[in-house]
LOVEX-585053 format. One record per residue (C-alpha): x, y negated, z. Coordinates in steps of 0.02 Angstrom, whole numbers, padded with zeros to 5 digits, always signed. Each point is the difference from the previous one (the first is absolute). Layout:
REM residues N
XYZ
...
***
This chain:
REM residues 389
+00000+00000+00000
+00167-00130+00022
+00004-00121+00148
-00163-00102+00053
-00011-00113+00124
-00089+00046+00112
-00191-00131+00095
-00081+00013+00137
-00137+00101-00097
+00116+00141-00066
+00059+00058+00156
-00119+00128+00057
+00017+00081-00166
+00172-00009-00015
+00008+00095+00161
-00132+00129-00045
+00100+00032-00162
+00169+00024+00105
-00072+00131+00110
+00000-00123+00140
-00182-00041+00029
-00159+00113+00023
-00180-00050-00087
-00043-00126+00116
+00020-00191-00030
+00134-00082+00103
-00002-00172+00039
+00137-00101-00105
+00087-00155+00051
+00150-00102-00064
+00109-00034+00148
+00152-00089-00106
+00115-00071+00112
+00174-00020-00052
+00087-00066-00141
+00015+00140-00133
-00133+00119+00002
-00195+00061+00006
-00059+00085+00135
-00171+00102+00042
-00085+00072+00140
-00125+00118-00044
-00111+00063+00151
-00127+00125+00024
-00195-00078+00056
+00029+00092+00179
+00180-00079+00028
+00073+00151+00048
+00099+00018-00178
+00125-00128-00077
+00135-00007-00156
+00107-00133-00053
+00037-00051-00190
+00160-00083-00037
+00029-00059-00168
+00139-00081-00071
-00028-00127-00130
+00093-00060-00142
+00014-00166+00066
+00039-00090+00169
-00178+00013+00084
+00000-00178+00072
+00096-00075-00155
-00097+00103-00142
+00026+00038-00151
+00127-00161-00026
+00112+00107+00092
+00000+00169-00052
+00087+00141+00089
+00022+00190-00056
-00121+00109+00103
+00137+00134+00003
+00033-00071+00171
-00139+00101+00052
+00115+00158-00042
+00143-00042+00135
-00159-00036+00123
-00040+00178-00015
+00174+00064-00026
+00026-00102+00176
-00128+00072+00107
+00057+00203-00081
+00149-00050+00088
-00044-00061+00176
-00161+00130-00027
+00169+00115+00041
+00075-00053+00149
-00118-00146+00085
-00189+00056-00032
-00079-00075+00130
+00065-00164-00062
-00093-00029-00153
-00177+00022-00042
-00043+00180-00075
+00013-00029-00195
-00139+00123-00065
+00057-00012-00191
+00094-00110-00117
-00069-00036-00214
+00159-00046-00069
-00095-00040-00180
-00102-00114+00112
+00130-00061+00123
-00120+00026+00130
+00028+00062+00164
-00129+00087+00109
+00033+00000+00203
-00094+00002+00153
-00098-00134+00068
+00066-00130+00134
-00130-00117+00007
-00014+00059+00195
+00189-00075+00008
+00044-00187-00013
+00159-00071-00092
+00140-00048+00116
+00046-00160-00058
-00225-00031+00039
+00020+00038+00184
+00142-00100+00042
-00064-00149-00081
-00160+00023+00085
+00102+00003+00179
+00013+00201+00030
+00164+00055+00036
+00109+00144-00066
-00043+00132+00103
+00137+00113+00077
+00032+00112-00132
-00026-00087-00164
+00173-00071-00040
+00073+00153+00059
-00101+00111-00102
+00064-00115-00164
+00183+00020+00061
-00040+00183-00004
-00070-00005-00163
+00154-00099-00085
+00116+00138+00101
-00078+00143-00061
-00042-00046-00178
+00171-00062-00037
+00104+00127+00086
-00091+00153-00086
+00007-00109-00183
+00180-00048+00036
+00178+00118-00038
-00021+00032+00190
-00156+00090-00017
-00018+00070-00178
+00118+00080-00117
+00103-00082-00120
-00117+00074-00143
-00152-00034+00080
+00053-00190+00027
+00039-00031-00167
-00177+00078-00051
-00064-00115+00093
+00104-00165-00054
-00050+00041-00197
-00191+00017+00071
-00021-00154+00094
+00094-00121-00100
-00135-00157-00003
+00097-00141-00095
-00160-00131-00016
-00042+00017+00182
+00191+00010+00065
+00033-00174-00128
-00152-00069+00097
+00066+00008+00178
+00169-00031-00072
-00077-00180-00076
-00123-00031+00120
+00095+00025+00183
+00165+00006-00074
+00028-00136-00111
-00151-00116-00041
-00005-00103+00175
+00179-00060-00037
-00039-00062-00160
-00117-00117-00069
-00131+00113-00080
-00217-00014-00039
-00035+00163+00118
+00076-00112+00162
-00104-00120+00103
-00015-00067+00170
-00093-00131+00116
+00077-00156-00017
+00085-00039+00145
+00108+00128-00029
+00049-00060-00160
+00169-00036+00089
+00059+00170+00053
-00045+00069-00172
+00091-00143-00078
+00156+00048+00143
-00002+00186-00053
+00007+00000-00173
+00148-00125+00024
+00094+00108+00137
+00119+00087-00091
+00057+00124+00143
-00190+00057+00029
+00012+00032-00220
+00157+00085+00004
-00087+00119+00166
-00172+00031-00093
+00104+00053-00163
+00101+00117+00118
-00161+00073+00058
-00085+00006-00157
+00153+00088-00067
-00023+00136+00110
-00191+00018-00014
+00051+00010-00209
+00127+00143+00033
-00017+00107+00180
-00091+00136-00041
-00017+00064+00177
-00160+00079+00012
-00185-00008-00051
-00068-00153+00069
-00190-00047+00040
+00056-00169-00107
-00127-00111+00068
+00000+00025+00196
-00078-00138+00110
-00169-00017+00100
-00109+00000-00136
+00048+00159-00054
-00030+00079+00164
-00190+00056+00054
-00011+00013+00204
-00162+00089+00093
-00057+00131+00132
-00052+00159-00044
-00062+00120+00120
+00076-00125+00143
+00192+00025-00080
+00062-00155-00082
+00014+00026-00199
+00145-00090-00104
-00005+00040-00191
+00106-00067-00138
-00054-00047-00174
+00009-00075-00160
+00199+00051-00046
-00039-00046-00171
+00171-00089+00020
+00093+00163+00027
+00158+00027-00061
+00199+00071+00038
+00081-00136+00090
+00090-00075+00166
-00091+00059+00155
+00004-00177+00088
-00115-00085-00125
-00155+00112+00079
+00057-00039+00165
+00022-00178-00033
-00165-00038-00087
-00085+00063+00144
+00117-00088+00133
-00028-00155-00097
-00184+00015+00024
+00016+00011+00185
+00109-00136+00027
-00117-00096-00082
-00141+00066+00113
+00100-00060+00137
+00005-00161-00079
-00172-00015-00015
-00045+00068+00175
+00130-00136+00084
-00065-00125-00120
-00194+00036+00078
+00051+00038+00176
-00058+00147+00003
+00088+00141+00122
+00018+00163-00131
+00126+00120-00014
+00060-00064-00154
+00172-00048+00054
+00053+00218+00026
-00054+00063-00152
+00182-00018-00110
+00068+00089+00177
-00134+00135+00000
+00005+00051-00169
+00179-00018-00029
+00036+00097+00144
-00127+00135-00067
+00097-00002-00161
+00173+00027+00076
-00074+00125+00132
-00093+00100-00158
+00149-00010-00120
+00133+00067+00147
-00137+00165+00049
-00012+00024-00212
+00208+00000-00033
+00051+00157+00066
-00116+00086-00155
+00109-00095-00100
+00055+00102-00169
+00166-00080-00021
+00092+00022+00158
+00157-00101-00060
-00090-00157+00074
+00041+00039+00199
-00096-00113+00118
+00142-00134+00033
-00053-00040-00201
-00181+00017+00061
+00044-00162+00133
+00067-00114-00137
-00139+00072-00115
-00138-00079+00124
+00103-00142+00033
+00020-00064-00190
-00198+00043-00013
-00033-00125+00156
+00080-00124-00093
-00079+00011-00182
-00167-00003+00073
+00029-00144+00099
+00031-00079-00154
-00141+00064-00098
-00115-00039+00123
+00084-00194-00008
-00068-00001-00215
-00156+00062+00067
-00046-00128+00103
+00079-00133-00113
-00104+00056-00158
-00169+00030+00126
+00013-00208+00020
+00077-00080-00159
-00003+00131-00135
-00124+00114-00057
-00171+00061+00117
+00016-00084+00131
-00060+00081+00182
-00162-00033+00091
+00075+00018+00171
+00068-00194-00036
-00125-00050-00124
-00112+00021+00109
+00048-00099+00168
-00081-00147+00043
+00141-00106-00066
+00125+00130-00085
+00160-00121+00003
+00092+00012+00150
-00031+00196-00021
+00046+00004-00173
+00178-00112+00032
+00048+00111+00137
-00043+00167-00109
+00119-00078-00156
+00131-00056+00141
-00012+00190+00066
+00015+00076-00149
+00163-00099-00061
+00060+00062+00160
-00012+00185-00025
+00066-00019-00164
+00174-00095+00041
+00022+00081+00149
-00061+00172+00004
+00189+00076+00022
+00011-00105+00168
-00172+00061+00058
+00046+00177+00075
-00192+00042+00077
-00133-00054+00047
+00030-00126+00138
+00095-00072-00132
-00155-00032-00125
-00086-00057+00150
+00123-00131+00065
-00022-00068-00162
-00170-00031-00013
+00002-00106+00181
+00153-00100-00079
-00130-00039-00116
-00142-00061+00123
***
């Protein structure tokens, strides 16, 4: 039949025809949220029975077709979730099929779940166990996709399968480059014309970015999720155990561990910054601890399954410590590009008067960049953010 795209009204028969849905009439509804894709919910009259539909398009969904975008990403979405289907399950929601001539994913419903990034804006807090749960997640996808955990073979099986040059050149452009440079896809509020001005003119914060985005371009380390921050995180309770699931790794692809860590560190900090900006008392301020610690605690209990023995743990020490360092950095671009680049985040768009917020986020995030080597941990990171205000 070749790819159709797929309305509201299709749905229930595009489940019925994949074997997915019974003879009863679901309820359909578009539930769209982020920037690239459709997404259904399809739910039976009683309640009791739910599927999602995820379709990529061949476009930007927010920009349309003006900017038009392979739907082939949808392939390293489902390549992505085979992988962590392996060795973190109860991390991601349960994907029930994937049409590849479609580029549509079917998964469970979490419509009982909220998005991260929603609760902390609306004043919730973290939780105990959701930032270590993520720091889990990076850990044990990365270490069973990386030479540590998979045979030489098998890893380079995987590089020639989850090459994904469009969305890679995207993150490279849009975190890694664009917000030093005068380009359309930036923007900002006004007063902070300044800083922008002040960045793209600081030549050591350039020549720091490029070294980043150098690495991003050429460490194939492991698979990554791609796109990790709190909107790609859905939080709940379900059957009184707190639920964290990952999604949408349509931005999956073989490359430096740190950049997961550091979208989702950025993302935090930024929390923070919005929680100190509103006065409110949260836990924001432990979450880069908590899940870094996770990570490191995860990645240590994985490395003694390690196929290649030649790398003893004294290389295992300067391993983590070089992977402290990169995300610091990445989580730096995040942050930058989240305020004066592209897609900007609601946690300072938000605030009552998202300035003073915003300043101190950019001022943070130059930070991490030009001095992640002299930040060693975590009290480090944190020092910094009350030198800030």
């Amino acid at each position: 039949m070749g790819y159709r795209i797929l309305e509201t009204e299709d749905v229930a028969g595009y489940l019925r025809e994949r074997g997915h849905w019974g003879t009863d009439e679901p309820e359909v509804r578009e539930v769209s949220d982020g920037n690239m894709n459709r997404v259904f919910l399809a739910s039976s009259a009683d309640g009791t029975r739910g599927l999602a539909v995820k379709q990529a398009l061949p476009w930007v969904r927010v920009a349309g077709p003006s900017w038009p975008m392979s739907p082939e990403r949808a392939d390293a979405e489902a390549r992505a979730y085979e992988q962590v289907a392996k060795v973190a399950p109860d991390k991601i929601p349960a994907i029930h099929g994937y049409d590849a001539e479609n580029y549509a994913l079917v998964m469970e419903d979490m419509s009982d779940l909220e998005v991260l990034r929603t609760v902390l804006n609306e004043g919730a807090s973290y939780g105990p166990d959701t930032s270590a749960r993520i720091g889990e997640f990076v850990a044990q996808l990365s270490f069973a996709t990386s030479d540590f955990g998979m045979s030489s073979a098998d890893r380079k099986a995987l590089i020639a399968t989850s090459v994904s040059p469009e969305l890679c050149k995207i993150t490279e452009d849009v975190v890694l480059s664009e917000p030093y440079i005068e380009h359309e896809h930036n923007h900002w509020l006004p007063e902070l014309a300044d800083l922008a001005a002040e960045f793209r003119a600081d030549a050591r914060l350039r020549t720091e970015v490029a070294d980043l985005r150098h690495v991003f371009m050429t460490s194939g380390q492991a698979l990554l999720h791609g796109d990790l921050h709190t909107g790609s995180v859905m939080v709940g309770v379900r059957e009184g155990a707190p639920v964290v699931r990952v999604f949408d790794p349509e931005f999956s692809f073989v490359g430096p561990i740190g950049f997961d860590l550091g979208l989702y560190w950025a993302n935090t900090l930024v929390s923070q910054v919005r929680a100190d900006a509103l006065g409110t008392a949260t836990d924001h301020g432990d979450q880069l601890r908590l899940s870094w610690e996770a990570f490191e605690s995860e990645f240590r209990r994985l490395w003694p399954t390690r196929v290649d023995t030649f790398f003893d743990d004294a290389y295992l020490d300067r391993f983590l410590a070089r992977l402290w360092t990169e995300s610091l950095g990445y989580a730096g671009t995040e942050i930058i590009r989240r305020i004066i680049g592209f897609a900007h985040l609601a946690d300072l768009t938000t605030l009552p008067d998202p300035v003073p917020a915003s300043r101190r986020a950019l001022l943070l995030g130059r930070e991490l960049i030009l001095k992640r080597a002299e930040l060693t941990g975590p009290e480090d990171v944190r020092a910094v953010i009350e030198t800030l205000g």
